[in-house]
N, C-alpha and C positions, 0 to 999 in steps of 0.2 A: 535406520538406527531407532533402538525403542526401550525406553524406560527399561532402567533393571527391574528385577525382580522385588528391588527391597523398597525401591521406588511403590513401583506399585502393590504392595501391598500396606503402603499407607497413604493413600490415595484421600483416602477418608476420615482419617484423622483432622481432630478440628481444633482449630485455636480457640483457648478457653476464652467464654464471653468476658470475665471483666478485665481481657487485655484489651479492648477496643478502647477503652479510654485512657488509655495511658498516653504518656507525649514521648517525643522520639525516642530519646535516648533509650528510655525502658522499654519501651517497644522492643528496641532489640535486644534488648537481656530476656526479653519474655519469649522473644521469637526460638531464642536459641534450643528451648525445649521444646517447642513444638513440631508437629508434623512437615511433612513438605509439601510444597508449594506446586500447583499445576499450573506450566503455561500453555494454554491453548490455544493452539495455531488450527485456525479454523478453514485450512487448506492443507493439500499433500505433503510428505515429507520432499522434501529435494528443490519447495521452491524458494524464491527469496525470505521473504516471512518466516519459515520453518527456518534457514539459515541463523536468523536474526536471533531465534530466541535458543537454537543450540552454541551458541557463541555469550551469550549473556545470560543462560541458565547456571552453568560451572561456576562465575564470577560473582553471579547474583550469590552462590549458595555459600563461597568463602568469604565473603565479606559479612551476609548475615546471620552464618552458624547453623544452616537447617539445607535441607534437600530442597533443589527446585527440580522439575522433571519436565519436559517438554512432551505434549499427548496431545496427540494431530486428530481434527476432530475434522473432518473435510464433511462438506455434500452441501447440497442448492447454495451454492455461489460465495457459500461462508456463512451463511446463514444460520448453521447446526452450530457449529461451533460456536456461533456469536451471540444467539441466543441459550444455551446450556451457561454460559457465563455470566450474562446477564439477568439470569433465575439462582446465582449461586449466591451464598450465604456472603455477607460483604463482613469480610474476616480476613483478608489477607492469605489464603489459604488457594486460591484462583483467580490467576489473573488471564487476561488477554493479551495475543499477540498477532495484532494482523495492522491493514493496508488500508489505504482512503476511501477503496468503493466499501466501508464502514456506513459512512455517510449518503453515499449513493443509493443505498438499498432501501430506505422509507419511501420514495421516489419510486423505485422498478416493480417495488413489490410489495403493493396495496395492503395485503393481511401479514405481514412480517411479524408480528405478535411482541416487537421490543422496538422500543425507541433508542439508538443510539448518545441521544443527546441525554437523556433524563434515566436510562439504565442502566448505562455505564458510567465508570468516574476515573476519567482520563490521568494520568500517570505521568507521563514524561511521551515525547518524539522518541523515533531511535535513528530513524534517515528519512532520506529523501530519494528517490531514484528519478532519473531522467528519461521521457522517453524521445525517440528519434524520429521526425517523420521522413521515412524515404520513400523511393521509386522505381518500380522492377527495372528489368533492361530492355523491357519493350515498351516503357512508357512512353507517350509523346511529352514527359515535362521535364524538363534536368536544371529547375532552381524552385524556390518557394515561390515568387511571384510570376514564372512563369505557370506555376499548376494553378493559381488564381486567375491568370488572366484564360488558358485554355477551358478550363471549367465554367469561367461563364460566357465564354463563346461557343460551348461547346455542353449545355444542360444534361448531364446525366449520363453523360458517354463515358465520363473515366468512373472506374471503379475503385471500392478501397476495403481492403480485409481486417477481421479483427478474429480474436481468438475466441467473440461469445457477443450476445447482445449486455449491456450494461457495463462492461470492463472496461475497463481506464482508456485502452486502445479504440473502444468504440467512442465512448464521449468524448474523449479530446476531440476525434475529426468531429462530430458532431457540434461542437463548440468551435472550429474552426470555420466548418459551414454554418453557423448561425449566422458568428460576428461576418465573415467573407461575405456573404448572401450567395454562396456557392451551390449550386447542386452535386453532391456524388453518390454512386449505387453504392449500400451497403450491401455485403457477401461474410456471413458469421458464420467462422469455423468453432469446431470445437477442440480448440485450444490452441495455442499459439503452432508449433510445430505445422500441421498440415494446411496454415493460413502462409507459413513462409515458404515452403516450399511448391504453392503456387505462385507467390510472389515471386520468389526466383525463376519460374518457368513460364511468366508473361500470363500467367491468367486471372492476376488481378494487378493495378496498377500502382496503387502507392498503399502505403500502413502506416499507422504509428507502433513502434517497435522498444522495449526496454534497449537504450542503450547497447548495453553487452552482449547483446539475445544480436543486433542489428551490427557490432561495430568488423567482424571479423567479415564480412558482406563486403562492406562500405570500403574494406583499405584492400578487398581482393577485387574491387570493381565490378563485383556483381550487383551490389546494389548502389545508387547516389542518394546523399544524403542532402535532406531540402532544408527542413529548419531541426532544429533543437525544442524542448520545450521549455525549458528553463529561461530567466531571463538576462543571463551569460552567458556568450558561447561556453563550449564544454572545452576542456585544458586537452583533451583526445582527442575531438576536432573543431579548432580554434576557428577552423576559415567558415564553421557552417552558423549561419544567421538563427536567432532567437526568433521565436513566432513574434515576438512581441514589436519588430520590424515590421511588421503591418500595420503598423497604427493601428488598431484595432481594436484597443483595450487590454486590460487584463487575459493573455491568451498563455499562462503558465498552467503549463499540466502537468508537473513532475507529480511520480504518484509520495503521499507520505506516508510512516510506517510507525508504528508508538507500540505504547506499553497500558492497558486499561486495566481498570477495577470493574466489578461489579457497582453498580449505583446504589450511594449511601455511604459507601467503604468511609471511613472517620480518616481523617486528615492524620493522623496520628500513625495509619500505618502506609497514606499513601506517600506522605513525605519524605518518611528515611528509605522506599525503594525509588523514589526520583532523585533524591544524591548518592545514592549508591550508582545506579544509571550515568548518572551526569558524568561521572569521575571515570566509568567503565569505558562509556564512549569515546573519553578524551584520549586513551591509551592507542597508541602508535598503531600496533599490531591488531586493532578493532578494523581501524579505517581501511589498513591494507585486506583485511578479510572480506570487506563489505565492498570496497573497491571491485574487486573480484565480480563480484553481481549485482555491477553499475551504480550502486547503491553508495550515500555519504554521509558520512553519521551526523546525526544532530538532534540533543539534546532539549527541553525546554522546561521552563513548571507547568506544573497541572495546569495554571490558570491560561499561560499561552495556547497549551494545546485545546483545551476548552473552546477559546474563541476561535480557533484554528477547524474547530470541527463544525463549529456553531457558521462561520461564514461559507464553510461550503457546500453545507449539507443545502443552505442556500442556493447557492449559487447553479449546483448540481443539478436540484430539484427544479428549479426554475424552468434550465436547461432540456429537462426532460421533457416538462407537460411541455415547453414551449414545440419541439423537438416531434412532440407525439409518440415517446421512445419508449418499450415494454421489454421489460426480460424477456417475455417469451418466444 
C-alpha cells in the first residue's frame, strides 16, 4: 500500500510558523488548513509498526481535518527512518511510528547521529506486543525451568535463534541469560522467517517469538511454549508461565510501540494528537485489528511514555555493554 498521489505531492507542505504557539483547541482550527502529516514507519510495509500507523493514519486525519499519509522509510535497523524524523522541522507536519528497539540503538550503534531520548518528543503508546519463548521439537527442554536447569548443566550446548543481532528476540534471551547466569549459543538470522523454520526443523533449540508469529506452532505441537514475556499469563495461553516465575527480577520483554515528534515539537501540538490517540485506541474494532498481530493497544501521555523510554534505554544499554552485544 502507498500514499496516493495527492498525498504526496504535499509531502512538503509546511505548517505555518506562528501555529506552534497556539493551545489546543486552535491548534486544530489551524491544523485543518494545513498540509498533511507523514507517519514514518522506519521498517517495511506488512510489519506490525506499518500496521499500527495504517489503522490510525485515516482516524488521525477525520478527527483532525488534514491528510495523514504513512511513508515507510526502512534500512539499518530503523535507523533511516528514525533519524530523517528526528532532523525534521518540530511542526506537526512528521511524526514517528515505530517499536522499543527505539531505545536500544544508542547501545548497538555507537555513531547513531540522534539521541532518541533528547531528539524525539514522545506522543502517546499505541500497544504492547508480547513475545513467546519456545522450543523446537528436538529440543531436550519442555518447561521454562527445565531450560534453566539443562543450560547450566549443560554450558553452551543448547542453542537459540533470533531474527538479527540487537532485536527484541535477541535481547530478551540475552537478559534472560544475564539475570539465569545461563550460557546459550547465539545463531542470527536475517529475519524472523528463515530463524523459524530452522526452529521447526531441530536446528536451533529455542527462540523468543512474537506471539502470533509462534502461536499457530504452539496449538499444532510443533512447537512447546516455555514462558510468556509479559507479567500475566496471556488469555491464548493461560497454562504457559511469565518469565517473571523465576524470581529473577524484572524479566518483562513485551516489545512497546508509540507515536513520536521530532524533539522540541511545542506541547500545543503534541497534546491534541495524544487525545485524539487515546480515544482511537479505546475503540473496539482497534483492539480486534491489532489483536490480529499479537499486539494490545494502550495509550499514555507524553510524560508516561517519556519515563517509559528514559527507563529502558537504561535498562537496555546496560544489558548490552554488560552482554558485550554489537549490531554487527
Amino acid at each position: 500500500m502507498h500514499p496516493s498521489p495527492l498525498f504526496s505531492s504535499q509531502r512538503r507542505r509546511q505548517f505555518v510558523a506562528g501555529g506552534l504557539g497556539l493551545l489546543a483547541a486552535p491548534f486544530v482550527r489551524a491544523q485543518a488548513s494545513a498540509g498533511s502529516v507523514r507517519l514514518v514507519v522506519p521498517f517495511t510495509p506488512g510489519t506490525g509498526i506499518d500496521l499500527i500507523a495504517r489503522l490510525v493514519a485515516p482516524q488521525l486525519a477525520e478527527r483532525l481535518k488534514r491528510p495523514f499519509f504513512v511513508d515507510n522509510k526502512a534500512g539499518a535497523s530503523g535507523n533511516i527512518g528514525t533519524q530523517e524524523v528526528a532532523r525534521a522541522a518540530p511542526d506537526g507536519n512528521t511524526l514517528l511510528v515505530t517499536v522499543s528497539t527505539l531505545v536500544m540503538a544508542p547501545a548497538l550503534y555507537p555513531k547513531l547521529g540522534f539521541d532518541p531520548l533528547t531528539d524525539l518528543a514522545p506522543v502517546s503508546l499505541t500497544s504492547r506486543g508480547q513475545l513467546l519463548l519456545v522450543a523446537g521439537p528436538t529440543a531436550k527442554v519442555d518447561s521454562l525451568s527445565g531450560l534453566i536447569a539443562y543450560a547450566k548443566s549443560h554450558p553452551g550446548e543448547l542453542n537459540y535463534g533470533s531474527p538479527g543481532a540487537g532485536t527484541p528476540h535477541h535481547l530478551a534471551m540475552e537478559l534472560l541469560k544475564n539475570r539465569a547466569r545461563i550460557s546459550l549459543t547465539h545463531i542470527s538470522y536475517r529475519g524472523t522467517a528463515p530463524a523459524v523454520t530452522d526452529l521447526l526443523g531441530g536446528q536451533i533449540d529455542v527462540m523468543f517469538l512474537p506471539i502470533h508469529v509462534a502461536l499457530q506452532h504452539v496449538k499444532t505441537g510443533k512447537l512447546r511454549a516455555l514462558a510468556i514475556s509479559s507479567d500475566q499469563p496471556s488469555p491464548l495461553l493461560p497454562q504457559v508461565p511469565p518469565l517473571r516465575t523465576l524470581n529473577l527480577g524484572d524479566l518483562n520483554v513485551d516489545m512497546w510501540y508509540g507515536v513520536l515528534a521530532p524533539g522540541g515539537t511545542p506541547r500545543a501540538i503534541i497534546e491534541p494528537l495524544n487525545k485524539e490517540l487515546r480515544e482511537i485506541l479505546a475503540k473496539p474494532a482497534i483492539a480486534s485489528a491489532f489483536e490480529v498481530q499479537g499486539m494490545t493497544p494502550e495509550s499514555s501521555t507524553s510524560e508516561a511514555f517519556k519515563q517509559l523510554m528514559t527507563a529502558d534505554a537504561k535498562r537496555w544499554g546496560d544489558l548490552i555493554k554488560a552482554q558485550g552485544i554489537t549490531a554487527e
